[in-house]
Each structure stands twice: as C-alpha cells, then as structure tokens.
C-alpha positions, -999 to +999 in steps of 0.1 A: -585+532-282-603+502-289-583+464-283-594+435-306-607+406-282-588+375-285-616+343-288-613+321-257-615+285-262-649+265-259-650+253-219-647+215-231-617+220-248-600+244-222-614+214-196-597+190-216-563+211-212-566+212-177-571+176-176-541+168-195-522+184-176-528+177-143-523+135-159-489+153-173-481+162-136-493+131-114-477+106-146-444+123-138-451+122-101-458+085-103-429+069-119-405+095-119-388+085-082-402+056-071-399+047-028-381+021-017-400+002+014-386+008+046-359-019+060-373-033+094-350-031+121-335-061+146-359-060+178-345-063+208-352-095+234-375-088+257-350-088+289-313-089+295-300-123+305-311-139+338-279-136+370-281-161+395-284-141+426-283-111+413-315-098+427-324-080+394-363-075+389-370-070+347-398-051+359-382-029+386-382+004+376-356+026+360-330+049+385-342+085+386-312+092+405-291+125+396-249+124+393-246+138+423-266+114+443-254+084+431-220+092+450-229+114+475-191+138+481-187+167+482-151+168+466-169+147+437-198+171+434-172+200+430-154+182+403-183+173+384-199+212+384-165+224+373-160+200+346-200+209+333-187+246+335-152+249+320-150+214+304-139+224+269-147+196+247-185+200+260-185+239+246-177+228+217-206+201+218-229+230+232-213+253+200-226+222+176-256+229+192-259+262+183-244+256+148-272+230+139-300+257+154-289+282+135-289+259+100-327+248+110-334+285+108-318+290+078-339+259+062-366+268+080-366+305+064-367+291+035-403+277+041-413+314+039-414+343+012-391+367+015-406+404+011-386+436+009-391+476-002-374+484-035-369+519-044-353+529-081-347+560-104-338+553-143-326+580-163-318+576-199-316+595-233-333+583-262-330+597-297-366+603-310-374+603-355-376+633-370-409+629-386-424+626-351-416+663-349-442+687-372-449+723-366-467+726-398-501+727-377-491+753-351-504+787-370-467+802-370-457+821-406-433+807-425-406+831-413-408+818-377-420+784-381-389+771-401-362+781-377-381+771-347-387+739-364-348+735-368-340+743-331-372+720-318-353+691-340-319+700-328-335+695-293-357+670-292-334+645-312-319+635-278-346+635-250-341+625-216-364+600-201-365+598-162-384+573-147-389+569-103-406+541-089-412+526-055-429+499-040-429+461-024-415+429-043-416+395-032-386+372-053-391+342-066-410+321-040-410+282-043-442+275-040-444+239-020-466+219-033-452+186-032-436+189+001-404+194-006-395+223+014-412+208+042-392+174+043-358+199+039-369+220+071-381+187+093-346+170+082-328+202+094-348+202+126-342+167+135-307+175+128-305+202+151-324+180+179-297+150+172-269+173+178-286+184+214-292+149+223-256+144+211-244+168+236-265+154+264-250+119+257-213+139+258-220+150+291-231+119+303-200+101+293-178+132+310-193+128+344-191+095+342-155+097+332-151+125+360-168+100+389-146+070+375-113+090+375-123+103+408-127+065+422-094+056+406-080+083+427-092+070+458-083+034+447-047+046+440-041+067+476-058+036+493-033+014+473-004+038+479-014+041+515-010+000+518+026+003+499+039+027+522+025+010+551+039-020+538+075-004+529+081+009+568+075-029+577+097-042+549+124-017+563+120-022+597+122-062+589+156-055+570+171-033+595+166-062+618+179-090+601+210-070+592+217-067+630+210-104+634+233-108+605+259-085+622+262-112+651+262-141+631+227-154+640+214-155+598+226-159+563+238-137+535+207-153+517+181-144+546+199-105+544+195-107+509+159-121+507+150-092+531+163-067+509+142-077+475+112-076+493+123-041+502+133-032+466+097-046+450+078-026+474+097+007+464+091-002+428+055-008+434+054+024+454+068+043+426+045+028+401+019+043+426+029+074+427+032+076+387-002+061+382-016+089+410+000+121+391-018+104+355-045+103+375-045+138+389-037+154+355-066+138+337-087+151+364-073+184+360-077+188+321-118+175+326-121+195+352-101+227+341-093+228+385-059+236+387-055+220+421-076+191+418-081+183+460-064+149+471-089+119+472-092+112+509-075+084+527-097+086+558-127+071+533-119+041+516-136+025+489-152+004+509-168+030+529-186+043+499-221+030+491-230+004+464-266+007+451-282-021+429-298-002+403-323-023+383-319-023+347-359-024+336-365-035+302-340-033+272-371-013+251-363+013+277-334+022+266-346+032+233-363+066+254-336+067+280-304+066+262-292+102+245-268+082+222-302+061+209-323+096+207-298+110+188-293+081+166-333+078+154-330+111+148-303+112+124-320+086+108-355+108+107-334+135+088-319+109+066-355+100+058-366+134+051-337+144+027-348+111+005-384+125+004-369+158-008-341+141-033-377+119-046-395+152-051-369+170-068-381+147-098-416+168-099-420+201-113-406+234-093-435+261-091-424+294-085-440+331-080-428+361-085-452+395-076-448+430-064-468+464-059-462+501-062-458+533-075-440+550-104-437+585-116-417+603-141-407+630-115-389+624-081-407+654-067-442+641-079-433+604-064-459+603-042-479+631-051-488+628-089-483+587-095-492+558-118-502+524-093-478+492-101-480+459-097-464+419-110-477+388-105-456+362-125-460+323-112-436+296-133-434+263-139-403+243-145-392+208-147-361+195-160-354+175-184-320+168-189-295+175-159-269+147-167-281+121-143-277+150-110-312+143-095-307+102-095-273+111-078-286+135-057-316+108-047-290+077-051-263+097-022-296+104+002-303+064+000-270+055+009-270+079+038-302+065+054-292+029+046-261+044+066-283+062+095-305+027+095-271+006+100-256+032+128-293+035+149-295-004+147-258-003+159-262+021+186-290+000+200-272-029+201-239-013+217-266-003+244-281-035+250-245-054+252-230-024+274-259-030+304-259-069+297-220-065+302-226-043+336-252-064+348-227-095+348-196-078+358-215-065+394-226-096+398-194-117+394-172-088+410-190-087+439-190-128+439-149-121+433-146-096+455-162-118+485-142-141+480-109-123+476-122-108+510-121-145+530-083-151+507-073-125+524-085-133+558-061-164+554-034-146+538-027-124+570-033-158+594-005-173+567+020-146+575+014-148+612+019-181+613+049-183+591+068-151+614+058-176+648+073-206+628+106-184+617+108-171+654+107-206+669+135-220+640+108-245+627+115-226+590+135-202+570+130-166+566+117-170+529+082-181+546+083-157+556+089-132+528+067-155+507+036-150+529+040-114+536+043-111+495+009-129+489-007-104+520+005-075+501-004-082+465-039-097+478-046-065+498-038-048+463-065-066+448-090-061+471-087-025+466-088-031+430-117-053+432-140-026+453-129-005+425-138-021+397-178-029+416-178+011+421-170+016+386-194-010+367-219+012+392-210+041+373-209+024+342-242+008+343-262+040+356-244+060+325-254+024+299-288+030+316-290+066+304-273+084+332-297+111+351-332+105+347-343+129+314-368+137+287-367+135+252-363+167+237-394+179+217-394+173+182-416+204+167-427+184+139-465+189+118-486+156+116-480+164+076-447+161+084-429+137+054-406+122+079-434+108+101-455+097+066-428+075+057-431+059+090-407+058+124-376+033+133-392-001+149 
C-alpha cells in the first residue's frame, strides 16, 4: 500500500518557525515574572563593646570546649546524658528531622522519571457490516453456499476482539528546563538541613537549661544549708533570752524581738525548701531521672571553676550559632520557592513514552508478537488561571521578606545575648567582690554588737539587726556566685555551645538558590 507524501516546508521558512518560537518562549520568559533585587542585610560591628578589665581579647579564639568539660561533675555529666537520651521535647525535634528528610526525598524524587512495567488484556465484541461478509467467491454451489452464508453472518455479526500487551511506560515527566524542579528540591533540602540545625540549637538550649538548673540546685542546698545553720542559732539565742527573761534580767520586747528573728528564718527556710522541690521537679521532667541525686553540700559554688571564655569576633557567630545556621537556611529555601513561583510563569514541557509488546493471543504473548512503542513530549502554558501564579509568586515574596526579617533578627538576638554576657560577668564578678569584703564587715558588725549587748553598752535589737544583715548578705553571696556560674553557661551556649560544624548543604553550583546570591 502506497502513502501519499506530505510536502515539507522550504528550510527558510521552517527556520523562520523555529525562530519565532524560541522569541515566543524567551519574550514570555523575560517579562512574564520579573526578580526583585535582593534586600541587603544590617552588618554586624566589628567587635562587641570594650569592658574595663575584663581581660577579653577580640581576637582570642573561640571555646572548643564540650558540655561536659565546661563543668567538670559527674552528677552533672549524668544528668546531661540522660536528658540527650530520654529528653522528650528533643525526640520530637529529632522526629522534625526525620519529617523534613523524608519531604526532601519526596521533592527530590520528583527530579526524576518515574518508570514502571505495565501489563494489560482487552477483550471486546464488535458488530462487523454485513457486506464485509461475501461467499460468492468461494466455488461452493448454490445449495450450500446460501445457508453457510446465513450461519457465517449469524456468527460473525458479533466478533470478539482480544487484544494482550506488555511492556515499560514512563508517565508524564516534567522535563526541567527552566529550573524549576531544581529550585523545588534545593528549597526542600535546605529545609530539611534548617530543621537539623534547629534541633542542634534545641539541644543546646536543654543542656544549658540542665547545667543552670543543676547550679540552682546547688545554690539552693548551699542557701538552705546557711538557713538552717542560721535557724539552730536563732533558736538557741531565743531559748536563752527566755531564761534570762524567766529571772527578770530582759524585757518582753527583747523576748519578743528574739522570737521574729526566729519566725523569718523559718519562713525563709520554707521558701527554701519550696524553691528546692521546683527545682528538683524541673530537673526531673528534662532529665526523665526519677531520682534526680541531691546537689552536694560538701562543694559549694564557690569551689566550682570559673573560666573566661573569649567571645572572638561577632562575624563568628554567623558559623557558630545553630539558631543563625538554621535561620540562613530558611531563608535559602525561601529564596528557592520564589525562583520556582517566577518560573511557574514559563511554559511546562512534559514527556510521555513507553515500549513493548502486543499480541492478539495471551498464549502467543511472547512468542508470536507485534514491537510497541510512545513517545509523546507536550507543551503547555497557561493562560488564564485567575491570578493563581502572581499569588502563588506574591505568598513566596512575602515568606522570604519574612525569612530575611527573622535571619536578620536571629543575628541580632545573638549579638545582644553575648554583649549582654560579656557585661553581666564582668560586673557580677566586680559585685560579687565586693559583696565578698560587705560581708567580711557584716560578721565583724554582729560580733561587735553581741560584745556590746554582753557588756550592757546596747539593746538586744543590735543585735538582731546585725545578725539580720549577716544572714541576708550571706544569701546574696550565694546568689551572686550563682548568677557568675550561670552567665558562664549562658555565654558558652550565646557563643554556640560545643565547638561544631556546619552541616553540609548538598547543593549543585547550578543550584538557583546560590544564583540568586547568599545572606550578607
């Protein structure tokens, strides 16, 4: 059979076509979304503000400590290995891990065709015309041709048609040719990486929040340790000024003065003893230790080594910091879904194609068989979606101006947090030196008012009065030491807590997040 050629059109003109529309294409590609030029960010200064004293070298470089060296105990180190292991809030920051992996696969699969086996049998009954049956050519008389006509038409007016075919299809495949796809699966990627350097910057915060609780403790058994002491002297003083009043030698007022100081120092012990079972139920719920061990009265605060951690340089931060890591990017992915939103304005090439076999037998499948095959590429581009794609594109520009914002944010939350730290060690250790020589004269105050009391030179209520001032400055001290052990652990976790690495961003050099340029 013979197939009338179709003319093909003269190269010039069929050059011309091509042409035209690749102009079609690169005109819509051109104006149809056009970028917006990145906002520049804030820099930081070069160096956190200048301490007198403080002993703080700019240059000195960053801690490379671990957790459990920066407060070497045992009981501490137990705490903070239980709370990494059963600490619930960080398995469900380790489970947003996970979730964000698996939806970077998911993107990322898309990146790739998607081949599969397809096997099918069709069966179906077709009524054929009669005048496509005709015996009058097959040398029968006229006797037996007639009735076998009329059976061969009874029969063949509803044929069965079976049809078997097997082979391999590949669906529709977005072809990516503007990069697309490939913005999609680096935004998903730096998702996923945000959410791991989310969960570092969780556990950072819970060991810090585990070392901090676990100073508090041994603030509040050193403070409670000072009230008790202070309660059996308070007791012992009123026991003895009830038998001097007994024989007449004080007042009602002296008896009575000796009995408030007896009352506040019960209340304050009972405060205590409140403020250490808070303490010990926080520790148990990071923890998950259901008998969280007693902070240890035989090492005070004081016992318990201060280092002086130099800060380095604020741009530091920017690599040391989790939070900051995580922050850029979340704003990378931001940038890579308005590269995708822009090129959902171009056209969307797809291909469709697939290979084979068919028969018309099931048994002759693969035996007596006809070769398949399909190769269908498209091209679409909408025209009219009711304003969907400048929405779509509009929403993924407010979420980067929003990721821009919260990174510049981030940034300067870190730079104000060590600037804060630097300060407070400096002035609490200038505080607590000084509370240290207060003290010094507090307790040379109460001895001299009990010698002036015993020799009748003044009233009891000196007495009371300096032993007060001891107590409540002995409080502070503890507070004080404290408070310098807890801007340490503050600083070292606003410093980036253990010394650690960036986690590696699998991105192409192609890659349209890095084309449309990185947070300065």
């Amino acid at each position: 059979m013979n197939l009338p050629l179709r003319s093909c059109p003269p190269p010039n003109r069929l050059l011309l076509a091509v042409l035209a529309s690749l102009a079609l294409v690169g005109g819509i590609a051109g104006c149809a979304a056009p970028a917006q030029p990145e906002q520049a960010l804030t820099p930081l200064p070069d160096r956190y503000p200048e301490l007198p004293g403080a002993g703080l070298s700019a240059a000195a470089a960053l801690p490379t400590l671990d957790w459990t060296e920066l407060i070497a105990d045992p009981d501490l180190q137990r705490l903070q290995q239980a709370a990494l292991a059963y600490n619930s809030d960080l398995r469900v920051a380790a489970m947003r891990v996970e979730e964000a992996r698996a939806a970077a696969g998911l993107q990322r699969a898309t990146t790739l065709p998607m081949i599969g086996l397809s096997a099918q049998g069709v069966r179906a009954r077709t009524e054929l015309p009669l005048d496509q049956i005709d015996l009058s050519n097959a040398g029968l008389p006229p006797p037996l041709a007639v009735p076998l006509e009329n059976a061969l038409h009874q029969a063949e007016r509803e044929r069965i048609l079976s049809t078997y075919s097997a082979g391999v299809i590949m669906p529709s495949y977005e072809i990516d040719f503007w990069g697309k796809v490939r913005a999609m699966d680096q935004a998903a990627r730096d998702r996923y990486l945000a959410s791991a350097e989310a969960q570092q910057s969780f556990r950072t915060a819970l060991l810090a929040l585990v070392t901090d609780s676990w100073l508090q403790g041994l603030e509040l058994q050193e403070r409670l340790q000072l009230a008790r002491q202070t309660l059996a002297n308070s007791e012992e003083s009123h026991r003895i000024m009830r038998r001097r009043k007994e024989v007449g030698l004080i007042s009602d007022m002296e008896l009575r003065q000796t009995e408030t100081l007896v009352a506040s120092t019960r209340s304050d012990l009972a405060t205590l003893e409140r403020q250490v079972a808070a303490n010990r139920a926080l520790l148990t719920q990071l923890t998950h230790v259901s008998e969280v061990p007693r902070a240890r009265t035989t090492r005070p605060l004081s016992r318990i080594e201060d280092r002086n951690l130099p800060a380095g340089l604020p741009s530091e931060l920017l690599t040391r910091r989790p939070d900051i890591r995580a922050a850029e990017l979340q704003l990378q992915a931001a940038r890579g879904n308005v590269t995708a939103a822009r090129k959902a304005f171009l056209p969307s090439i797809t291909l469709t194609a697939g290979g084979g076999i068919a028969s018309n037998a099931l048994e002759s499948l693969f035996s007596h068989n006809y070769g398949t095959w399909l190769f269908m590429p498209r091209i679409s581009l909408p025209i009219f979606d009711g304003g969907r794609r400048q929405a779509n594109l509009d929403l993924a520009e407010a979420r980067k101006h929003q990721a821009v914002a919260q990174y510049e944010s981030v940034i300067r939350n870190a730079f104000r947090e060590v600037s804060e730290l630097l300060a407070a060690r400096h002035w609490l250790a200038v505080q607590e030196r000084d509370v240290r020589q207060l003290l010094a004269a507090q307790a040379d105050r109460a001895f001299l008012a009990r010698r002036r009391y015993e020799r009748g030179y003044s009233s009891y209520f000196e007495v009371l009065d300096a032993e007060r001032s001891r107590f409540a400055t002995e409080q502070s001290l503890v507070q004080l030491r404290r408070a310098r052990l807890s801007s340490l652990v503050g600083l070292y976790k606003a410093l980036g807590g253990a010394e650690t690495q960036p986690l590696a961003r699998p991105s192409s050099p192609s890659s349209p997040a890095t084309q449309e340029g990185t947070p300065s």
